[in-house]
N, CA, C and O atoms as a MOPAC input file, in Angstrom:
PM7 MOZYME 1SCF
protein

 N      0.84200 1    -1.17800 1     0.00000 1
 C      0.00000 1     0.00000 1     0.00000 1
 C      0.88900 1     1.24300 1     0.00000 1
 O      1.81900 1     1.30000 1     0.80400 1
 N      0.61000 1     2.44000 1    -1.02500 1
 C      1.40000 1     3.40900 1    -1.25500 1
 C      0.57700 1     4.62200 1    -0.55600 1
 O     -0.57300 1     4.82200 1    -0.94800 1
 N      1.13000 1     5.43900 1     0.46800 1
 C      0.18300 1     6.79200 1     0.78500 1
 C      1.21600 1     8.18800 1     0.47300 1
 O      2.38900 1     8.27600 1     0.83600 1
 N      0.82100 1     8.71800 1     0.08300 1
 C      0.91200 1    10.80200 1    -0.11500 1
 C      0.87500 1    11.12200 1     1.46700 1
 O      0.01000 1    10.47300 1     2.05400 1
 N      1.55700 1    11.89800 1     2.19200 1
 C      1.67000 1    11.98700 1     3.68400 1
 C      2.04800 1    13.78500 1     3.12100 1
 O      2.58000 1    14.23700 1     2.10700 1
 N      1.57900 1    14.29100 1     4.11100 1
 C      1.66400 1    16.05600 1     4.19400 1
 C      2.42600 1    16.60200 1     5.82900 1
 O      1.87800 1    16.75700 1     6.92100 1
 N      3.59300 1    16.75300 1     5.49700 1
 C      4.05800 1    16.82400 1     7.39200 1
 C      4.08900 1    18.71100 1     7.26300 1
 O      4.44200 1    19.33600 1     6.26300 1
 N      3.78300 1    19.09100 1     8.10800 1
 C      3.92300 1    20.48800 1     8.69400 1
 C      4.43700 1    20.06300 1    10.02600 1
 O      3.89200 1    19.27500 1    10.79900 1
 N      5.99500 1    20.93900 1    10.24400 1
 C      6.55300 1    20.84900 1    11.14100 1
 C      7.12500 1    22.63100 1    11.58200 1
 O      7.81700 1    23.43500 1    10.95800 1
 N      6.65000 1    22.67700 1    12.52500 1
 C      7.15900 1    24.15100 1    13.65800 1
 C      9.06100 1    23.61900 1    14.04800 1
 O      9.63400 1    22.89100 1    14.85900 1
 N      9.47700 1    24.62000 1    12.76600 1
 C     10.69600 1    24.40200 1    13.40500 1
 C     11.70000 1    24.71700 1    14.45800 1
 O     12.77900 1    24.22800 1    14.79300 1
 N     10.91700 1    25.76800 1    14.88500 1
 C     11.15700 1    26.24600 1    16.41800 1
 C     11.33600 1    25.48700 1    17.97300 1
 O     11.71200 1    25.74400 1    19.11700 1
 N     10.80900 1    24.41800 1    17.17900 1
 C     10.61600 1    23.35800 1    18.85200 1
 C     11.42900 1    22.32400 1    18.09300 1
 O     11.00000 1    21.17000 1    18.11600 1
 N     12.46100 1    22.56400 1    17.47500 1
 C     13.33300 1    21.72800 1    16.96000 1
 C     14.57300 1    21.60100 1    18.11500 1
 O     14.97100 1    22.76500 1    18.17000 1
 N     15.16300 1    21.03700 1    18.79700 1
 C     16.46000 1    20.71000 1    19.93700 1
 C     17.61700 1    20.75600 1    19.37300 1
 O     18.20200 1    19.67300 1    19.37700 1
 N     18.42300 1    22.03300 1    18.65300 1
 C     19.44700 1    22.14300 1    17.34800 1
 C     20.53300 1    21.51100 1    18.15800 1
 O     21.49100 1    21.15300 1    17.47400 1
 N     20.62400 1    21.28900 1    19.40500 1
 C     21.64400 1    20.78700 1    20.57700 1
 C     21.61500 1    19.35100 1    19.61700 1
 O     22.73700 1    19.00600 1    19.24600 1
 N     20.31400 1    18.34900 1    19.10600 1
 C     20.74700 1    17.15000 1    18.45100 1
 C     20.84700 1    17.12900 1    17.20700 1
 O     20.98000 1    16.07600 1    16.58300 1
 N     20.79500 1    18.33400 1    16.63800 1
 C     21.52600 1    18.10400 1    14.96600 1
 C     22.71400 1    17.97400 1    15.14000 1
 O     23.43600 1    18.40800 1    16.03800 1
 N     23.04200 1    17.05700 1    13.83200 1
 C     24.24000 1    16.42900 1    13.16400 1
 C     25.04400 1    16.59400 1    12.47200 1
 O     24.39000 1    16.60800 1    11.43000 1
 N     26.01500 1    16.74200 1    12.18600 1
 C     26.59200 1    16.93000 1    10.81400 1
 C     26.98300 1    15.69800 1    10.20500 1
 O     27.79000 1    15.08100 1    10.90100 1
 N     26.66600 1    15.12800 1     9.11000 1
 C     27.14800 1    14.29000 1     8.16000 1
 C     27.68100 1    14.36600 1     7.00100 1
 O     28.13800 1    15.50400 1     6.89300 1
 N     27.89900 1    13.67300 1     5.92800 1
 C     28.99200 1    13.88000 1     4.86100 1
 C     28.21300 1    15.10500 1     3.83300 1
 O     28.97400 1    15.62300 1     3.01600 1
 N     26.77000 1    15.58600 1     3.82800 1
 C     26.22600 1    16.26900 1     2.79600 1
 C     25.49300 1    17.68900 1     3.28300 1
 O     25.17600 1    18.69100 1     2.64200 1
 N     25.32200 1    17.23500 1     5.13200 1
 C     25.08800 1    18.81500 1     5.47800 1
 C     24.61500 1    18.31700 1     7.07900 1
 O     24.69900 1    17.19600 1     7.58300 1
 N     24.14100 1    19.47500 1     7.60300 1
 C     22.92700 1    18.98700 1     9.23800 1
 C     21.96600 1    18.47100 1     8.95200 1
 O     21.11200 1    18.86100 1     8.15600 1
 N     22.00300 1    17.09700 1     9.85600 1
 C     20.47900 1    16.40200 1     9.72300 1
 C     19.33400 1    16.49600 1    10.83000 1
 O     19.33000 1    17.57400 1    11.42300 1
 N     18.79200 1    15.98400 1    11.04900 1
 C     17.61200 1    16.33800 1    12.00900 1
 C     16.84200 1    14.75600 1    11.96700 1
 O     16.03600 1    14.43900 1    11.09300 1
 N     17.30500 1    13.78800 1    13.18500 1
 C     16.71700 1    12.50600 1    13.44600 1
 C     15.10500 1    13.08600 1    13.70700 1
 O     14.84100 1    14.03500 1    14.44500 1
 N     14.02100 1    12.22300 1    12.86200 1
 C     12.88800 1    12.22300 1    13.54200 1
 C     12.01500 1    11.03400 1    13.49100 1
 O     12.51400 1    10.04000 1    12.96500 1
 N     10.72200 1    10.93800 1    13.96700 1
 C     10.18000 1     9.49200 1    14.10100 1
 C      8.88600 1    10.18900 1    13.53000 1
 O      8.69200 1    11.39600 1    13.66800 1
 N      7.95800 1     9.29100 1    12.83700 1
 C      6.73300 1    10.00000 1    12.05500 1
 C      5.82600 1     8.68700 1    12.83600 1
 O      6.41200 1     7.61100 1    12.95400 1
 N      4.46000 1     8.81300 1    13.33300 1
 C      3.67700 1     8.46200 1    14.27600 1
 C      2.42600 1     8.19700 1    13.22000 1
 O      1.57100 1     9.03200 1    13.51700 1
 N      2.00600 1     7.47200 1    12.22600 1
 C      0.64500 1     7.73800 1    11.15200 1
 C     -0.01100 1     6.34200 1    11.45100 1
 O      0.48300 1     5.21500 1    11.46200 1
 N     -1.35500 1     6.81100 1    11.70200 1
 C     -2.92100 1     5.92700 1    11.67100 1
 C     -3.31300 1     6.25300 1    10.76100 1
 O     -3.84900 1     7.36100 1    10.72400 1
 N     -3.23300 1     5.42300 1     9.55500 1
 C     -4.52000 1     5.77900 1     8.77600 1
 C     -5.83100 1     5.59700 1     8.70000 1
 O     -6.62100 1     5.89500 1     7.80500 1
 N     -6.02600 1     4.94800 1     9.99100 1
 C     -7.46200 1     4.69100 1    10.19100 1
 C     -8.59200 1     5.62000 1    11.09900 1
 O     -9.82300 1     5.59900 1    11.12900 1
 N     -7.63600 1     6.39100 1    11.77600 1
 C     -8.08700 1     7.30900 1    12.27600 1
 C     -7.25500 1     8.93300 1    12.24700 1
 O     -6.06500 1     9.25000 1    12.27800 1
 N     -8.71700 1     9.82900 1    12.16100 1
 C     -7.95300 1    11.54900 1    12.49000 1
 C     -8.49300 1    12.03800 1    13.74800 1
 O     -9.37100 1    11.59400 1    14.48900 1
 N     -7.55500 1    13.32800 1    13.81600 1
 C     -7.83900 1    13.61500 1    14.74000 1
 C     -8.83600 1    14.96200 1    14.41400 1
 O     -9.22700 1    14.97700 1    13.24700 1
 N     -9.35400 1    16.20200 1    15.34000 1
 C     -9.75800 1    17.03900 1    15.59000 1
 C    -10.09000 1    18.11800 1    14.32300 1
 O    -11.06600 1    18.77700 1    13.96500 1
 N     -8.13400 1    17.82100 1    13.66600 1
 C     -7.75500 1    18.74800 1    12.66100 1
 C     -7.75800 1    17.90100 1    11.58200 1
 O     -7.31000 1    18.49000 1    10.59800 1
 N     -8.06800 1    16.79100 1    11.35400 1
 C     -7.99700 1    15.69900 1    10.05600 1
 C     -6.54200 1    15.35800 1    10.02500 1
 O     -6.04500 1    14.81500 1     9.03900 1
 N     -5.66400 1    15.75300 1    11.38600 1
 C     -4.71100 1    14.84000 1    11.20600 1
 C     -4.43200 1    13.30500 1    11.41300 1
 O     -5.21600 1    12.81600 1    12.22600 1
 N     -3.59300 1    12.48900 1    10.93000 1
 C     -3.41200 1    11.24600 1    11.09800 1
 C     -2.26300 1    10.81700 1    12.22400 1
 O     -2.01400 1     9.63500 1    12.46200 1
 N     -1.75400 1    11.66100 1    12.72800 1
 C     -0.21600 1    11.29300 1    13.09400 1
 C      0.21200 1    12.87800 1    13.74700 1
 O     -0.33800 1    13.96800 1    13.90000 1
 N      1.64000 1    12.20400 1    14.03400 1
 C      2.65100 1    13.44900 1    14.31000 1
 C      3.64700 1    12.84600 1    14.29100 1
 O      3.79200 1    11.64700 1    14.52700 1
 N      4.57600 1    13.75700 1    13.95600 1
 C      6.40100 1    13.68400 1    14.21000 1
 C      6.48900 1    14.32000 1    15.29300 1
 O      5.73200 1    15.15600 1    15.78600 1
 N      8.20000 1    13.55500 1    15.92800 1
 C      8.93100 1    13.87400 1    16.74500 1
 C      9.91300 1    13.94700 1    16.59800 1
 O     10.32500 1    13.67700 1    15.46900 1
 N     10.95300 1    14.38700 1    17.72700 1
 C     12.59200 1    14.73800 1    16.95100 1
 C     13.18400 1    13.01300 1    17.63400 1
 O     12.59600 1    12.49700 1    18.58500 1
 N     13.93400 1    12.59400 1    17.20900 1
 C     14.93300 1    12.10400 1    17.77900 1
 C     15.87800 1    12.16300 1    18.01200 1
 O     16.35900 1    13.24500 1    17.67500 1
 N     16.97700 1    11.09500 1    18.77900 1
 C     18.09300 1    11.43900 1    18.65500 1
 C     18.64300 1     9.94900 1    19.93500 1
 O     17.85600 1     9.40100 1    20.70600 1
 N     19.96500 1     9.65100 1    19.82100 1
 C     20.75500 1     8.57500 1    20.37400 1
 C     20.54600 1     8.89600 1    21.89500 1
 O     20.75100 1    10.06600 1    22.21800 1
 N     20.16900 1     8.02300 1    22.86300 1
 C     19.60000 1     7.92800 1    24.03700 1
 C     18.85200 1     8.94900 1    24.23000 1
 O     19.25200 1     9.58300 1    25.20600 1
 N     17.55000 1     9.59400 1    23.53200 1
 C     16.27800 1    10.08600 1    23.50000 1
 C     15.60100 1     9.63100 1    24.76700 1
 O     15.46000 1     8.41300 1    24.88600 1
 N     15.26700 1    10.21900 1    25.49800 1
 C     14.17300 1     9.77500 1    26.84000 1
 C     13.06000 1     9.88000 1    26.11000 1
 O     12.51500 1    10.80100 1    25.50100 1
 N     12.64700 1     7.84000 1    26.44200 1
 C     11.05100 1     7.59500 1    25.54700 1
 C      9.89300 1     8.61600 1    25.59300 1
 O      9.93700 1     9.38200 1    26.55600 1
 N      9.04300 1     8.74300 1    24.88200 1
 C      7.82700 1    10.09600 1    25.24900 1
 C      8.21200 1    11.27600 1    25.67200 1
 O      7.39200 1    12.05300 1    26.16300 1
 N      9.76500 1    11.64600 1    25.52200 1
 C      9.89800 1    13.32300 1    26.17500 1
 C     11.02100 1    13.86200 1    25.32000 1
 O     11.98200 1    14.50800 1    25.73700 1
 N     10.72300 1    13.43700 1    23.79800 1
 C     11.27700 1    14.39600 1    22.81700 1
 C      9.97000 1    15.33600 1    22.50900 1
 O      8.78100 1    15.19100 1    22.79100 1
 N     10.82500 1    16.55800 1    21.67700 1
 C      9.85700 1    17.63600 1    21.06300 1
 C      8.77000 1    17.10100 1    20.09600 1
 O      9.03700 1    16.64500 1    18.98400 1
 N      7.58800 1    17.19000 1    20.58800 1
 C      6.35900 1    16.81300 1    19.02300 1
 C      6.65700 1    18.65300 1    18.10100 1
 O      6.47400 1    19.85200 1    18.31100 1
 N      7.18700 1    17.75500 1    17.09900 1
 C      7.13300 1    18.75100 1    16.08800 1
 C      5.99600 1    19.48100 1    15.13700 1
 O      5.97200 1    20.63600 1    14.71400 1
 N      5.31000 1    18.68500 1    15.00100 1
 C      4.08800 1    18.44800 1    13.89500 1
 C      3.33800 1    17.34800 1    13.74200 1
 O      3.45800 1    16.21700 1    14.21500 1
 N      2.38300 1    17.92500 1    12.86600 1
 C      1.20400 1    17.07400 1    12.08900 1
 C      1.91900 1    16.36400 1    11.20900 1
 O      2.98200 1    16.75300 1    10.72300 1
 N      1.10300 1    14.77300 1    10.84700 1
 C      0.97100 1    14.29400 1     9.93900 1
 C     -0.64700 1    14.36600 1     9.21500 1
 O     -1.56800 1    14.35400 1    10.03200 1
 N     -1.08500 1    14.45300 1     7.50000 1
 C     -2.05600 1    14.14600 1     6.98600 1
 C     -2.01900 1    13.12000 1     6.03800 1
 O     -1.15900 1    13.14100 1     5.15700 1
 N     -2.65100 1    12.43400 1     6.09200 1
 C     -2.23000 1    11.11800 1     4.88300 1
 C     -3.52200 1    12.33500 1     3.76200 1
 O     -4.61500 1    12.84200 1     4.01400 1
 N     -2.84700 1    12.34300 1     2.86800 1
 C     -3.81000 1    12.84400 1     1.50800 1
 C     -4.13100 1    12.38600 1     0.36000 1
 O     -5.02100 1    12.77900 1    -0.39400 1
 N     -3.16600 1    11.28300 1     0.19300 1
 C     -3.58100 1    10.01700 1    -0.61800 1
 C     -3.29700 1     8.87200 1    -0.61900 1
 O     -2.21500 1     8.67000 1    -0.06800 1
 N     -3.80900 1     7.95200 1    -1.01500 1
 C     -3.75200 1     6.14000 1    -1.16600 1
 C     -3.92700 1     6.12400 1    -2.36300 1
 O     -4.65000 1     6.81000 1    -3.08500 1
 N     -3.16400 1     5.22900 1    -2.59000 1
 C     -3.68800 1     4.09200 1    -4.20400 1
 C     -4.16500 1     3.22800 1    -3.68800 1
 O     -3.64500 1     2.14400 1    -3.95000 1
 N     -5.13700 1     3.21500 1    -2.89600 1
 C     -6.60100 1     2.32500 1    -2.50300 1
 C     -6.64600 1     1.09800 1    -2.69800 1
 O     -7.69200 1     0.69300 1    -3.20400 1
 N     -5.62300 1     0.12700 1    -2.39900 1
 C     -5.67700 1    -1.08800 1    -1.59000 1
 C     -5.86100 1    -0.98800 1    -0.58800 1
 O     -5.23500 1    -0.22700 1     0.15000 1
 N     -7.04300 1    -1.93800 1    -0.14900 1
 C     -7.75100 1    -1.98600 1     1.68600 1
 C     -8.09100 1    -0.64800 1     1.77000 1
 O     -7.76000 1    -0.46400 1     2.94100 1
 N     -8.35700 1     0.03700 1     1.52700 1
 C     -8.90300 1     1.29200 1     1.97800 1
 C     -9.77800 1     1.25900 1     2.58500 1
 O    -10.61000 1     0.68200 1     1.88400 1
 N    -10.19400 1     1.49300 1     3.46000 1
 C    -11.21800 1     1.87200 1     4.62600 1
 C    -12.17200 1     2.70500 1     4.73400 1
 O    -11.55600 1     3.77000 1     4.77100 1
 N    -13.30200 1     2.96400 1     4.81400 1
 C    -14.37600 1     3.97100 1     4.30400 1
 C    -14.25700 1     5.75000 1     5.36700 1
 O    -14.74500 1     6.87000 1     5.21900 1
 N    -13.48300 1     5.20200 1     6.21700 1
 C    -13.14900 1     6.75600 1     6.60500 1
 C    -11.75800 1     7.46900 1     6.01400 1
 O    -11.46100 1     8.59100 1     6.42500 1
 N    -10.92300 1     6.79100 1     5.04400 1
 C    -10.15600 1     7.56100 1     4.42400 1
 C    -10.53200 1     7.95400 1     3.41900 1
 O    -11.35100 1     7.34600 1     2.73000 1
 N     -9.90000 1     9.30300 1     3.04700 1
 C    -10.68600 1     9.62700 1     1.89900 1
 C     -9.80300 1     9.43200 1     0.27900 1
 O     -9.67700 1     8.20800 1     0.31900 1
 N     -9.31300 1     9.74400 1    -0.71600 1
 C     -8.54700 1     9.21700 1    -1.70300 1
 C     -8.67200 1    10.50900 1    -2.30900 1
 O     -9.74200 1    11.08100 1    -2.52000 1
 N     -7.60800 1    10.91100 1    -2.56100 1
 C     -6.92100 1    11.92300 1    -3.47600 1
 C     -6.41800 1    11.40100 1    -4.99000 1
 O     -5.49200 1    10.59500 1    -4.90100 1
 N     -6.84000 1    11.69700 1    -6.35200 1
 C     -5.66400 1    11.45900 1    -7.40600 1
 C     -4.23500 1    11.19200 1    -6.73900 1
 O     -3.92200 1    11.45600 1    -5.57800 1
 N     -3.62400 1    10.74800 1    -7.49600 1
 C     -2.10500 1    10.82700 1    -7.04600 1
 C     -1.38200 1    11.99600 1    -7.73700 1
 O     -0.17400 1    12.20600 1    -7.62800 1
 N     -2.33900 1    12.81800 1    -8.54300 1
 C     -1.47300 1    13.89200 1    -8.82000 1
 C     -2.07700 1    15.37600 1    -8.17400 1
 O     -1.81700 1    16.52500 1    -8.53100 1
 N     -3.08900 1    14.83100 1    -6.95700 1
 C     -3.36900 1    15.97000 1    -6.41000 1
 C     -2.14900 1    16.55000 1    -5.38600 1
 O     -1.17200 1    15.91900 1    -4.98400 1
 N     -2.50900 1    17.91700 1    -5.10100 1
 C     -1.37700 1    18.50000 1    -3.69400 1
 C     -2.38700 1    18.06200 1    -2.57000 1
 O     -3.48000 1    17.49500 1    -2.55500 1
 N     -1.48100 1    18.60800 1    -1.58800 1
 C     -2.02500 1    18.58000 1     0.11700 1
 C     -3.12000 1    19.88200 1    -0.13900 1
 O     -3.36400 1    20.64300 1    -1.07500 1
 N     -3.53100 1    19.71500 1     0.98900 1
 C     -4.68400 1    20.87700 1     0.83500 1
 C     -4.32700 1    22.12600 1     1.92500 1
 O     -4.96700 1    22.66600 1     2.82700 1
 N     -2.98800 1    22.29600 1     1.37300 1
 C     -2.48000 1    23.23400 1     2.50800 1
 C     -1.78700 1    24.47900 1     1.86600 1
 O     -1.10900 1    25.14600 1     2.64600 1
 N     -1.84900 1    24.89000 1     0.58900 1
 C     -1.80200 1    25.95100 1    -0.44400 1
 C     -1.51900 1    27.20800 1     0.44700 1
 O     -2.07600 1    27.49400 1     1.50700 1
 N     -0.58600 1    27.86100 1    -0.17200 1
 C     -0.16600 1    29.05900 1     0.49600 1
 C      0.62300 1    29.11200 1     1.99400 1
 O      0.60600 1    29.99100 1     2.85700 1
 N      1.28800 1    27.87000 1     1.94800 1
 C      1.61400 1    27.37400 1     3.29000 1
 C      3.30500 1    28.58400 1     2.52900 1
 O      3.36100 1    28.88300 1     1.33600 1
 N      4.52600 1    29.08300 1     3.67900 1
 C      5.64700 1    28.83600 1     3.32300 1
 C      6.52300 1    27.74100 1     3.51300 1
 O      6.66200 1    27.17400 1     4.59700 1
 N      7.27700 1    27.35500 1     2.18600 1
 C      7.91800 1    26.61100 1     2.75800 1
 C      7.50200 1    25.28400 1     1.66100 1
 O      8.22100 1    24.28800 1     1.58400 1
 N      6.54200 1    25.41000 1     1.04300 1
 C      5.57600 1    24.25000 1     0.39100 1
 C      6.41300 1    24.01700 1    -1.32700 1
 O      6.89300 1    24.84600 1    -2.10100 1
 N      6.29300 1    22.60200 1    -1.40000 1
 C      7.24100 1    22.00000 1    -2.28700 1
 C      6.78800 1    22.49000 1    -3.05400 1
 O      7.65200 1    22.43600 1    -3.93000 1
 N      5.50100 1    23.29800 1    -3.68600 1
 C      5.18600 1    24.07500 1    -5.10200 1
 C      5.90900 1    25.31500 1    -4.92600 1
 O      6.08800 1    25.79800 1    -6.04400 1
 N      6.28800 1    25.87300 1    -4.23600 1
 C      6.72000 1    27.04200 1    -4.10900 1
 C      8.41900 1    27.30100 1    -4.35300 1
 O      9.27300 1    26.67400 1    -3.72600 1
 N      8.74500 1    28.40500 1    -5.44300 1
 C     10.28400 1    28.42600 1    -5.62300 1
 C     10.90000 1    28.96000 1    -4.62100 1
 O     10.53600 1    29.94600 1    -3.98000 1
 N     12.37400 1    27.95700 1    -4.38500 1
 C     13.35100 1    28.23800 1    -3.36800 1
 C     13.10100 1    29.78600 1    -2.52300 1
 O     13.74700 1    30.46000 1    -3.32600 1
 N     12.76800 1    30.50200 1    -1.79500 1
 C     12.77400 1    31.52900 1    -0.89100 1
 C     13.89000 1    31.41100 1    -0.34900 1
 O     14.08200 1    30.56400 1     0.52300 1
 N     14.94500 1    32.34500 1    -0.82400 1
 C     16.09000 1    32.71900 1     0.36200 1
 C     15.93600 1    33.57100 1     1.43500 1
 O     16.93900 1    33.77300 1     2.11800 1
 N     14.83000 1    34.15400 1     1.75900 1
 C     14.58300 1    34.91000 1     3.20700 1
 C     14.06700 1    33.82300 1     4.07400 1
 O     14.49300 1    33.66600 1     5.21800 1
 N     13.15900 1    33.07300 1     3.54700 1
 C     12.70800 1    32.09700 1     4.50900 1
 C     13.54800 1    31.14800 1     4.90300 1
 O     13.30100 1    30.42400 1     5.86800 1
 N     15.01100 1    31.02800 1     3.93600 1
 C     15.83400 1    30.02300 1     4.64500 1
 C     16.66000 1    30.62300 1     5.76400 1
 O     17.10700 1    29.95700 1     6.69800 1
 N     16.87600 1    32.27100 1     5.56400 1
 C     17.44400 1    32.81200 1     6.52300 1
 C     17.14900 1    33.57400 1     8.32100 1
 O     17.73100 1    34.34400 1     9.08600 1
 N     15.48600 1    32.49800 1     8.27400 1
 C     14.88800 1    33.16500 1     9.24000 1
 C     14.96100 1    31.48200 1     9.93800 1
 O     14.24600 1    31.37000 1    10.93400 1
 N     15.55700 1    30.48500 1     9.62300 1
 C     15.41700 1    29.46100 1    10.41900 1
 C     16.11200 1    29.48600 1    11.38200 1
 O     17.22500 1    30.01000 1    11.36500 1
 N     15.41200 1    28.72500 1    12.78500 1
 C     16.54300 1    28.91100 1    13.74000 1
 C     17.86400 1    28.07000 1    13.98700 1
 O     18.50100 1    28.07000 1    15.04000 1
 N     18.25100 1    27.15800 1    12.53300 1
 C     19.20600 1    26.95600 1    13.13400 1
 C     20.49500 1    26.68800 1    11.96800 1
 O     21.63800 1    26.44600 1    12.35600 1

């Protein structure tokens, strides 16, 4: 089963104390949390968290939402809903959003 996943993450509650450096730049360990069988409040499915090497279980930063926005509908379940696979997230006008060309102010306002 293939799903389309939409993460919005607040990078502010990011712990830059556990970024990394590796051979291609800083990374950022995280863990992604998705039910597709159930949403929540906001039609989310999930959330991310940060990780990192001896992480105290349940008391890293929740970063964000997960939305599942599409399936190619094997087993699908009657409370998910099915997007084309060439639809977007339904989160338009977001910054930061993979339709949108590179912004160099917005890379220079990150905190880290």
């Amino acid at each position: 089963m293939k799903y389309g996943v939409s993460i919005n993450l607040d990078v502010t509650k990011i712990a830059k104390e556990h970024l990394y450096a590796g051979q291609k730049g800083k990374y950022l360990s995280a863990v992604v949390f998705i039910d597709v069988d159930s949403k929540d409040q906001h039609g989310n499915n999930g959330m991310v968290v940060q990780d990192w090497k001896d992480a105290p279980k349940g008391q890293t930063p929740i970063l964000g939402n997960v939305k599942v926005f599409w399936s190619d509908g094997q087993q699908q379940t009657p409370k998910q809903q099915q997007r084309p696979a060439t639809s977007q997230p339904a989160q338009s006008g977001q910054q930061g959003s993979y339709n949108n060309a590179p912004d160099d102010e917005f890379d220079s306002k990150l905190p880290f």
